[in-house]
VOBA-332062 format. One line per field, with one value per residue (C-alpha): x, y, z; residue in one letter. Coordinates in steps of 0.001 Angstrom, whole numbers, plus 500000, padded with zeros to 6 digits. Layout:
BEGIN
x <- [X | ...];
y <- [Y | ...];
z <- [Z | ...];
r <- [a | ...];
***
This chain:
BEGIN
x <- [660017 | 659832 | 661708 | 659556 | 656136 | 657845 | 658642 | 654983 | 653891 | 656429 | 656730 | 655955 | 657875 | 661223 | 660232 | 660460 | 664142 | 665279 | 664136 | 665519 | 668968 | 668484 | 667748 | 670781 | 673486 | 671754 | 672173 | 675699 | 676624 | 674091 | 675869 | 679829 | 679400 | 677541 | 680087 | 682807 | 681218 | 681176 | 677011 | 676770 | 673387 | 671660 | 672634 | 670680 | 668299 | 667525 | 667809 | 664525 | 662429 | 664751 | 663884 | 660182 | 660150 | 662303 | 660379 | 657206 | 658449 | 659392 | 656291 | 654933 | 657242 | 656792 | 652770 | 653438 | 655629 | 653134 | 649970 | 646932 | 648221 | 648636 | 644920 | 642111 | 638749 | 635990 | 633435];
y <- [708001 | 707956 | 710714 | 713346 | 711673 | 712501 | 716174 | 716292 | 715343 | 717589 | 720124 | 722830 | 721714 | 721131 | 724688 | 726290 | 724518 | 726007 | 729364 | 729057 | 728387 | 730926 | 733523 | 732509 | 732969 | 736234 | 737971 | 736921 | 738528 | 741633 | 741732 | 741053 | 744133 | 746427 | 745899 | 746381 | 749826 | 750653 | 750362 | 748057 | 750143 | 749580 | 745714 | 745577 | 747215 | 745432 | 742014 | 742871 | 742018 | 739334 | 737707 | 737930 | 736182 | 733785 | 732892 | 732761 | 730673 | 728466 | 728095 | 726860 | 724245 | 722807 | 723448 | 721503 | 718647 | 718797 | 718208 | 719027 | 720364 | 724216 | 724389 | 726411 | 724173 | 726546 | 725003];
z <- [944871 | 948624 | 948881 | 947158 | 948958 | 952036 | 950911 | 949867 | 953519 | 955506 | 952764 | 955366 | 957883 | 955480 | 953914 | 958145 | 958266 | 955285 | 955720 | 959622 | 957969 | 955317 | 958334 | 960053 | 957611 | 956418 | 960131 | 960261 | 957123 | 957815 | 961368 | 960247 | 957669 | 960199 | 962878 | 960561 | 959613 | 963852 | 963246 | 966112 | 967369 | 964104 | 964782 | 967900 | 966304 | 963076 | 965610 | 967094 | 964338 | 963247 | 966582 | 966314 | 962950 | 963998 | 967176 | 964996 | 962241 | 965647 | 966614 | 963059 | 963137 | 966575 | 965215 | 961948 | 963881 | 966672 | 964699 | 966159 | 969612 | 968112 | 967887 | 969690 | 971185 | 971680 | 973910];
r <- [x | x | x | x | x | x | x | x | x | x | x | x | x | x | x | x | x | x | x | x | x | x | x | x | x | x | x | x | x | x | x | x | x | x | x | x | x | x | x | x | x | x | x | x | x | x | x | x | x | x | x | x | x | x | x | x | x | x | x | x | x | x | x | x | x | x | x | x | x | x | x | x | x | x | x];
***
């Protein structure tokens, strides 16, 4: 029972994880088959948005772990 009341309370943060390691093993395969092909420019290419999701599902999960300190105080 503790187990899925802990899910419920870092669902977001165990959801970031997941999709970080999903991300991971889907460039390697998308880069093993491109470079196999001699597409290596279509690699560094398709890595560029790659990055920026990965950097911004980063920052939700240092958000979600960090509660509260990802906010904005307007004065």
């Amino acid at each position: 029972m503790n187990i899925i009341q802990k899910y419920k309370k870092d669902k977001s943060l165990i959801n970031c994880v997941l999709l970080l390691c999903l991300f991971s093993i889907l460039n390697t395969i998308q880069g093993y088959i491109y470079g196999k092909f001699g597409l290596n420019v279509y690699v560094f290419l398709l890595e560029i948005p790659s990055l920026t999701t990965l950097l911004i599902l980063l920052h939700k999960m240092i958000c979600v772990y960090e509660d509260g300190k990802c906010t904005t105080i307007k004065k």
